[in-house]
C-alpha positions in Angstrom: -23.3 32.8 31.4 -20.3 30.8 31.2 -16.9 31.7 32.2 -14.5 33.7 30.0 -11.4 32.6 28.5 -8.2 34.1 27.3 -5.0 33.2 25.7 -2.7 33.6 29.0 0.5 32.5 27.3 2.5 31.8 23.8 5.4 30.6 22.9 7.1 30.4 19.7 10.5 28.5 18.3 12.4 28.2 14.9 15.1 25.9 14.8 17.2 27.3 12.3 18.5 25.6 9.0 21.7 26.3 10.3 21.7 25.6 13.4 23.8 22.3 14.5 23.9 22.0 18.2 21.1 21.1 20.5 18.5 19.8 17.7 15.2 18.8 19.2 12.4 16.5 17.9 9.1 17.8 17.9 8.1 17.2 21.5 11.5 18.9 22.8 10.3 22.2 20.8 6.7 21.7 21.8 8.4 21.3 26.1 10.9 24.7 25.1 7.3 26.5 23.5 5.2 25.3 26.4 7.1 27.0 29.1 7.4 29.7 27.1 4.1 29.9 27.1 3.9 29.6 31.3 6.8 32.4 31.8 4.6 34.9 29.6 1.5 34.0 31.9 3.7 34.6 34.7 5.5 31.4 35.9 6.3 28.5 33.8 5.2 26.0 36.8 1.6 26.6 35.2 2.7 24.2 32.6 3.1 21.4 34.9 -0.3 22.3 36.6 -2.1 22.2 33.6 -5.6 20.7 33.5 -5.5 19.7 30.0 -3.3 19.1 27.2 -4.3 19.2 23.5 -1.8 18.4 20.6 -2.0 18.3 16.6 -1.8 15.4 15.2 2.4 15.3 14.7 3.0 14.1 11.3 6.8 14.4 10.9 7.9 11.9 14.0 6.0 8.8 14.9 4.3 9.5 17.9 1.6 7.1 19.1 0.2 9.8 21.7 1.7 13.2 22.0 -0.2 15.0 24.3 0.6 12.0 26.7 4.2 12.4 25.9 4.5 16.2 26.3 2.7 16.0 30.1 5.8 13.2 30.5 8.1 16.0 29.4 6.5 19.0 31.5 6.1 16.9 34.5 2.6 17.5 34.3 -0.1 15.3 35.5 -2.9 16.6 33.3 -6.6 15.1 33.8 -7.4 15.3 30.0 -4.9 14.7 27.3 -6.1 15.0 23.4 -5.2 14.1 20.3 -6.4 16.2 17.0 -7.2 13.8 14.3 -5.6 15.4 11.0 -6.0 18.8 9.0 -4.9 22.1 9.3 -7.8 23.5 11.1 -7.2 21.5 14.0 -5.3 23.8 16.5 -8.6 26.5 15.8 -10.4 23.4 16.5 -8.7 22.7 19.9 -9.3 26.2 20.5 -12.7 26.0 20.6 -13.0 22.7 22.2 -10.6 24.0 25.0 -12.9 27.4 25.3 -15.8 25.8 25.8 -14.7 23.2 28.4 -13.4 26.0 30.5 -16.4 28.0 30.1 -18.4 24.9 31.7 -15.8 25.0 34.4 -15.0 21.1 33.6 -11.8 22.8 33.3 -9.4 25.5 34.3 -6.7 25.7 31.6 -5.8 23.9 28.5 -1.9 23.9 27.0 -2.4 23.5 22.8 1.0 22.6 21.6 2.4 21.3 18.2 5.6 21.1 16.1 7.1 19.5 13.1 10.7 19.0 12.5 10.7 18.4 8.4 14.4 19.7 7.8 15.9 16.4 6.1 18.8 17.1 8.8 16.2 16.4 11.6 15.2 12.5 9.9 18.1 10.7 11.8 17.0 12.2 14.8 13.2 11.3 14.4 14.0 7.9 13.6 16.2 7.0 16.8 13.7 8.3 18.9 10.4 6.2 17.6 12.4 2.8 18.7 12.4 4.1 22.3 8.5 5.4 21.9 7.5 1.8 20.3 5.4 1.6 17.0 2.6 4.0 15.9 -1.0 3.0 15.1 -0.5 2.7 11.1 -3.8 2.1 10.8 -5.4 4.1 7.8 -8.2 6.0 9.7 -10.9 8.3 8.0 -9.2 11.4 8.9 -6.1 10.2 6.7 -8.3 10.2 3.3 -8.6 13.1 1.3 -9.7 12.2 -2.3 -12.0 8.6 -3.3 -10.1 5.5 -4.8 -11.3 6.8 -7.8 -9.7 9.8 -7.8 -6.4 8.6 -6.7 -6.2 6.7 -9.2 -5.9 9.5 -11.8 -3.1 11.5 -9.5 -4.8 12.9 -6.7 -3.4 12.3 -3.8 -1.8 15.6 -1.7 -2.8 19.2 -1.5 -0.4 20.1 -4.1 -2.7 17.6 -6.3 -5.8 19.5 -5.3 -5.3 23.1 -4.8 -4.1 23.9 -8.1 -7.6 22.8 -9.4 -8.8 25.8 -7.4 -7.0 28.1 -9.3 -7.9 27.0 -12.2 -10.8 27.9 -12.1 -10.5 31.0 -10.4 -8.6 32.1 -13.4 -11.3 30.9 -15.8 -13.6 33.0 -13.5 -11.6 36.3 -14.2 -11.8 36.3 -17.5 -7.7 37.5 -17.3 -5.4 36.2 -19.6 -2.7 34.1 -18.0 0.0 37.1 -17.7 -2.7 39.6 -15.8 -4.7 37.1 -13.4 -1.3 35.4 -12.0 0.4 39.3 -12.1 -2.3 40.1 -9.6 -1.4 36.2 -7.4 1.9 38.0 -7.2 1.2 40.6 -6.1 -1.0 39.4 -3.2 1.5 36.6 -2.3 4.8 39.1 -2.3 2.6 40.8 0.5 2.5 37.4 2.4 6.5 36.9 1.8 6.7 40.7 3.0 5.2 39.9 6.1 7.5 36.8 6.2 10.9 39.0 5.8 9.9 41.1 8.7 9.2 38.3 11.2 11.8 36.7 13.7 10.1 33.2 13.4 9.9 32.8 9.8 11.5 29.9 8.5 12.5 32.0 5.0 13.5 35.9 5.0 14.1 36.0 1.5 12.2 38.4 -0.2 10.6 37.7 -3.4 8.4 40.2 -5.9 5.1 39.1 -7.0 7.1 38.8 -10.7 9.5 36.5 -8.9 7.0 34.4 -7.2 4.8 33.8 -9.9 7.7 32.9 -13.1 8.4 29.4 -13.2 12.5 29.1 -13.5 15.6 26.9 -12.2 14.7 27.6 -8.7 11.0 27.9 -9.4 9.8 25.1 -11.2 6.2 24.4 -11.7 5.3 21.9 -9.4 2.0 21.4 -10.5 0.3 24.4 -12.7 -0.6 26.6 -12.2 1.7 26.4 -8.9 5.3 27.1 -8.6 7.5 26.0 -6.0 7.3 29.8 -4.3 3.6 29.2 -4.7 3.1 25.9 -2.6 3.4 25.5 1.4 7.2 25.5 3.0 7.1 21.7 4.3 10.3 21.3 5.1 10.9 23.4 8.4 11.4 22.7 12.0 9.4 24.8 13.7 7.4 24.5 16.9 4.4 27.0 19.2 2.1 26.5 21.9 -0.7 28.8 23.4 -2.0 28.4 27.3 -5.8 28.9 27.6 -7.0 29.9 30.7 -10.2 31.0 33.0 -9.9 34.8 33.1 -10.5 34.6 36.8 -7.4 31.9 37.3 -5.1 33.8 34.8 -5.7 36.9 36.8 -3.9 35.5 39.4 0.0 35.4 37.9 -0.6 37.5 35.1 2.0 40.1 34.5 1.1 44.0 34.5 1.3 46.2 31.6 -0.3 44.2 28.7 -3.8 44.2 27.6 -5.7 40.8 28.4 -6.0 38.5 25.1 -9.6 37.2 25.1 -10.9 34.0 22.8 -14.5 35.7 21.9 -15.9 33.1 19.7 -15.4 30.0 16.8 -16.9 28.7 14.8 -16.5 24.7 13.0 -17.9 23.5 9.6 -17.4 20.6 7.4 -18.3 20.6 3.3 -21.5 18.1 2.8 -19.4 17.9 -0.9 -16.1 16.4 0.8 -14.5 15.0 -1.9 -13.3 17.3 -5.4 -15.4 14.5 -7.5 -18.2 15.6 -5.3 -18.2 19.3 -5.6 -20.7 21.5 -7.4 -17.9 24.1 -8.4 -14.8 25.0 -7.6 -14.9 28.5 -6.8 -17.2 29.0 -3.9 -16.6 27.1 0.4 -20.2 27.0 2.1 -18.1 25.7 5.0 -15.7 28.2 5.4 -18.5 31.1 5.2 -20.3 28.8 7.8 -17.2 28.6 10.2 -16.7 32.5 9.8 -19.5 33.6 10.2 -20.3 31.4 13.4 -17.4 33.0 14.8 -18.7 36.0 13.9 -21.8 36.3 15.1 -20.5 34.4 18.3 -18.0 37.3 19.1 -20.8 39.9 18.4 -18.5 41.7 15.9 -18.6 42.2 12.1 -16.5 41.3 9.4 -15.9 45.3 9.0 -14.7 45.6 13.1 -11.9 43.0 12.4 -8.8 44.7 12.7 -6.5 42.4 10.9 -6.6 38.8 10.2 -4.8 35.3 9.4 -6.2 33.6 6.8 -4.9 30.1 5.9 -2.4 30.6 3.3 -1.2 27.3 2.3 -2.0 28.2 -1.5 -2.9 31.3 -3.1 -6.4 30.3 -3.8 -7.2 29.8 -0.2 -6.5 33.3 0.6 -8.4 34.1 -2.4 -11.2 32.2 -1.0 -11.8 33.3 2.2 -11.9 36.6 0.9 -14.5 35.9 -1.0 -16.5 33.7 1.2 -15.9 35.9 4.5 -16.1 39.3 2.5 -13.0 41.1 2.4 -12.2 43.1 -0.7 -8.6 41.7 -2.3 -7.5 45.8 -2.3 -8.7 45.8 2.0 -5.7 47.3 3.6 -5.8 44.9 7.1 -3.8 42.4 7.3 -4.6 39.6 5.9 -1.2 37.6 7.3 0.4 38.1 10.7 3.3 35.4 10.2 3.7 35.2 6.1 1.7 32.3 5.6 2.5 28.6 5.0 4.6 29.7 2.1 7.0 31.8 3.5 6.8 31.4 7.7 6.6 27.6 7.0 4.0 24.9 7.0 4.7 22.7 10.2 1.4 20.3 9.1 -1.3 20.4 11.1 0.2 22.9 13.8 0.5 26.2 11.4 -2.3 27.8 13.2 -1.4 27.8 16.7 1.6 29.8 15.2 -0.9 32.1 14.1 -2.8 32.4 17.1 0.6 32.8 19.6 1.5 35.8 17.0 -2.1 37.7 16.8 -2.2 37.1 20.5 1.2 39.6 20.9 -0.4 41.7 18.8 -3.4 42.1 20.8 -1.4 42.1 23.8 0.7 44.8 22.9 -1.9 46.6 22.2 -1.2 47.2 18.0 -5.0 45.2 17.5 -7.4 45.9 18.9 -8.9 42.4 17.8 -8.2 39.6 14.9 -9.7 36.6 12.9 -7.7 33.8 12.2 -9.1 30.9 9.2 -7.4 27.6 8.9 -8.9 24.8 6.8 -7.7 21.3 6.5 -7.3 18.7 3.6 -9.0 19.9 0.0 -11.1 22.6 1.9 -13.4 20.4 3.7 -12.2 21.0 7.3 -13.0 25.2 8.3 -12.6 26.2 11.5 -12.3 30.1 12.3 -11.9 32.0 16.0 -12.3 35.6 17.0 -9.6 36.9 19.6 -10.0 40.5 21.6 -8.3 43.1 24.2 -12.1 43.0 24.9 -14.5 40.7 26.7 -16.9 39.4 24.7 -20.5 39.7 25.1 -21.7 36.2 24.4 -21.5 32.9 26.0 -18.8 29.9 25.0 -20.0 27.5 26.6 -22.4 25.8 24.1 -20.8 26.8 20.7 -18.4 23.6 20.3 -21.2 21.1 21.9 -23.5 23.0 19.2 -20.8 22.5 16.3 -20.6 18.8 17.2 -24.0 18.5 16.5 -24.6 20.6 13.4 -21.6 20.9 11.3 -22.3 20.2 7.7 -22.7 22.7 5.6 -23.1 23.3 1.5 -25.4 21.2 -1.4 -25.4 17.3 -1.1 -22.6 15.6 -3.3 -23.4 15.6 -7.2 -23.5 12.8 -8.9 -20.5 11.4 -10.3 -19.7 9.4 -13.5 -16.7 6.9 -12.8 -16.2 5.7 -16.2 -17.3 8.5 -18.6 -17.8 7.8 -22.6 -19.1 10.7 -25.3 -18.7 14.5 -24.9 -17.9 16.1 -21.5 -16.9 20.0 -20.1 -13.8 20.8 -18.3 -14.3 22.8 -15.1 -10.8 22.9 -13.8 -7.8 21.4 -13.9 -4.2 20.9 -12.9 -0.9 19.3 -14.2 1.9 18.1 -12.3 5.4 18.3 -13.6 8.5 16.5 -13.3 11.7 17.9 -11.4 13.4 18.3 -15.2 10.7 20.9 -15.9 8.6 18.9 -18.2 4.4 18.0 -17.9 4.1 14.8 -16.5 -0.3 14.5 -17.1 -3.1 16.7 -16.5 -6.2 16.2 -13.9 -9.1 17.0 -15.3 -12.1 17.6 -13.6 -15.5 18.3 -16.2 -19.2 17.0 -16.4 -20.9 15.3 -19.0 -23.2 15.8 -21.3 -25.5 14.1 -18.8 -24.1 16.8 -15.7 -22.5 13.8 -13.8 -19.3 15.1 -12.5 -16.2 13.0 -14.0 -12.4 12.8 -12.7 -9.9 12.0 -16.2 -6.1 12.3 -17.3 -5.0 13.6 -20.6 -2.7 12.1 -23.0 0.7 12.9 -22.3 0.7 15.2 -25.9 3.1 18.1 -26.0 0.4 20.3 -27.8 -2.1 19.9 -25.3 0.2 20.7 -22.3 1.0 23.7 -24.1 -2.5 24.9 -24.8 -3.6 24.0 -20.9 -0.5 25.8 -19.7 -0.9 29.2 -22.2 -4.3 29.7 -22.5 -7.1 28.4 -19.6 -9.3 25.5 -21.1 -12.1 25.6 -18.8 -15.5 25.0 -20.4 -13.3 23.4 -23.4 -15.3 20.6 -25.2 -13.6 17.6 -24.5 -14.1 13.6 -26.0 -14.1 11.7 -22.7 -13.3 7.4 -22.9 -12.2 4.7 -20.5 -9.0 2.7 -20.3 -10.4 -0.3 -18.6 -6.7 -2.2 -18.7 -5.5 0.6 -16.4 -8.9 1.9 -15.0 -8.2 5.1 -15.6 -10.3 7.7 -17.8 -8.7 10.1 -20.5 -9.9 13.1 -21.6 -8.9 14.5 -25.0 -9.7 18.4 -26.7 -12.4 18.8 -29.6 -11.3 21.4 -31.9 
């Protein structure tokens, strides 16, 4: 049986909107974070005896290594430095990774550390510093591509593209009217901004009713339906974390008396065989993210009903909303389902949100108010699902095959449908989303519908007044639509049938 592992140190900084002295890049907070992280496992010199270093991909300073860079700020002459590629399950993913190399023993400890300084104050800073660090690989690598040519080419581009398409159709799936299903989004996201209020390191403290979070108005303009700006992921924040894994045997050995030991107990990693939205069978069920959860699962020999709280990736409503459904926890369960406020409220520093969510269920286990938790994070449109269990308990079960096991079998869900790139004739919409303009006006709609042949097609609309209103009032899905190509702009449009 391999070796145990446990979170022996976090570490957690905000650098406040207003603050105006001593401003630090991303690897200044990640240095401040990291020896945070040693002083809690009992002396900060850990940090520059670490084995390993692991670092999100940093996407808000050009960095062409950062885990090098960090072991230059530490002092630390780490034996293996890694770079996550990107998404926002990576830090879960360097969890695991991390856990099962010191369960083999080709390791003793592992420092994860990320941040992102996106306040527009912090862009002078950023940009002074990437002269010194010499230019970054801009090469466009696979990791960098969420959505086909195809695709982009009718709008869809970022997660604020994609995610609203979600929600679509889990509003079609209801059966509500508009002014019930989004009452009940409220609802669940002014829980999330709740959460947010009440925690020291959230970059927003403002709180906001479910009324307030769902009504599009001069502060909260849609940003692309059915998504306001309350309702989309807090980018711009400068916030930075970092957790210390450790052997349970050497963080025994400057651990500090009088908190409970946080153990990793098991992960789990899965990708979605339908990776791209033009791909996708529906757009209401994640094979993937059942896959990663339950791996973790059954790897921590716990159920989904011992789970004592959780953090589920939040950067959209309809995330939460989906690994409820696919994990199994009832939208009325009283655990929590946020220990931070989610990428809405606490912020959205990229691909590092998790390990913000790790560092805060690991005080909670250390204090002892869990007894255990389950934290979720998923990266691009839902293809990347990573998930890890964390206890005051050792677990009963091995780590040191699970990530060598995920690296083999990680695909998960139906083979991609077939696709139809330039649709003609009669077609079906199955979601859809519209982005807006800052004035408050419909800019076009993605629509996303098979044809009367079941091939899957991507098209715009028209830009017609009457049918932004009808998408925006009433839902449309499984709404006959005439489907023809532009060939001069290569783009497909898709118009209502009465």
């Amino acid at each position: 049986m391999g070796r145990r592992v446990v979170v022996a140190g976090w570490g957690q900084i905000t650098q406040r909107k207003e603050q105006k002295e001593r401003l630090l890049e991303p690897v200044g907070l990640m240095r401040e974070c990291s020896l945070l992280a040693g002083d809690l496992a009992g002396d900060r010199e850990l940090v520059e005896k670490i084995d390993g270093i692991m670092t999100p991909r940093i996407m808000s300073c050009c960095y062409p290594n950062s885990a090098d860079l960090l072991a230059r700020e530490l002092g630390a002459s780490s034996r293996f430095k890694f770079v996550s590629k990107i998404g926002g399950n990576s830090p879960q993913s360097l969890v695991n990774k991390a856990a099962g190399m010191i369960a083999r023993g080709e390791l003793d400890s592992v420092l994860i550390s990320g941040a992102e300084t996106f306040y527009p104050r912090s862009k002078a800073a950023c940009g002074s510093q990437n002269r010194l660090l010499g230019p970054a690989d801009q090469e466009i690598t696979d990791d960098m591509i969420g959505s086909t040519k195809l695709e982009e080419s009718h709008g869809l581009t970022l997660p604020i593209h994609g995610f609203p398409l979600y929600e679509t159709a889990f509003w079609a799936e209801s059966g509500l009217d508009k002014e019930a299903y989004f009452a009940k989004v409220g609802t669940s996201w002014a829980e999330f901004n709740e959460a947010a209020v009440n925690n020291p390191y959230a970059w927003t403290q403002t709180p906001l009713t479910g009324r307030e979070i769902v009504t599009p108005g001069p502060t909260n303009r849609y940003i692309v339906f059915p998504y306001t700006l309350y309702m989309t992921s807090l980018l711009t924040a400068d916030l930075g974390s970092a957790i210390l894994l450790m052997s349970e045997e050497k963080a025994r050995r400057t651990a500090p008396g009088g908190r409970n030991t946080v153990y990793f107990m098991g992960g789990g990693y899965a990708e979605d065989r339908q990776r791209f939205f033009i791909h996708k069978t529906n757009f209401t069920t994640s094979p993937p993210m059942k896959a990663a959860a339950e791996k973790a699962l059954n790897r921590s020999r716990l159920s989904i009903d011992e789970i004592r709280c959780f953090d589920l990736y939040s950067c959209f409503p309809c995330a939460v909303t989906m690994a409820r459904r696919m994990i199994g926890i009832s939208p009325t369960d009283p655990r929590p389902q946020t220990l931070t406020g989610g990428l809405g409220f606490f912020g959205a520093p990229a691909n590092n949100y998790t390990t913000h969510a790790i560092a805060s269920l690991a005080e909670e286990i250390a204090s002892g108010r869990k007894e255990n938790g389950m934290v979720t994070a998923l990266g691009w449109f839902m293809h990347k699902h990573a998930a890890g269990v964390y206890g005051a308990e050792p677990p009963d079960t091995a780590l040191d095959t699970h990530d060598l096991e995920d690296d083999k079998a990680f695909l998960a869900g139906a083979d991609p449908v077939e696709a139809d790139p330039t649709p003609r004739g009669k077609g079906m919409i199955d979601t859809y989303s519209i982005p807006f303009s800052r004035d408050g006006s419909p800019l076009y709609a993605i629509v996303y519908g098979k044809t009367e042949a079941g091939k899957r097609f991507v098209a715009n609309t028209p830009p017609d007044p009457d049918m932004f209103r009808r998408l925006c009032t009433e839902n449309q899905v499984g709404r006959a639509v005439r489907l023809t190509h532009d060939a001069r702009e290569n783009r497909n449009i898709a118009e209502l049938l009465e």
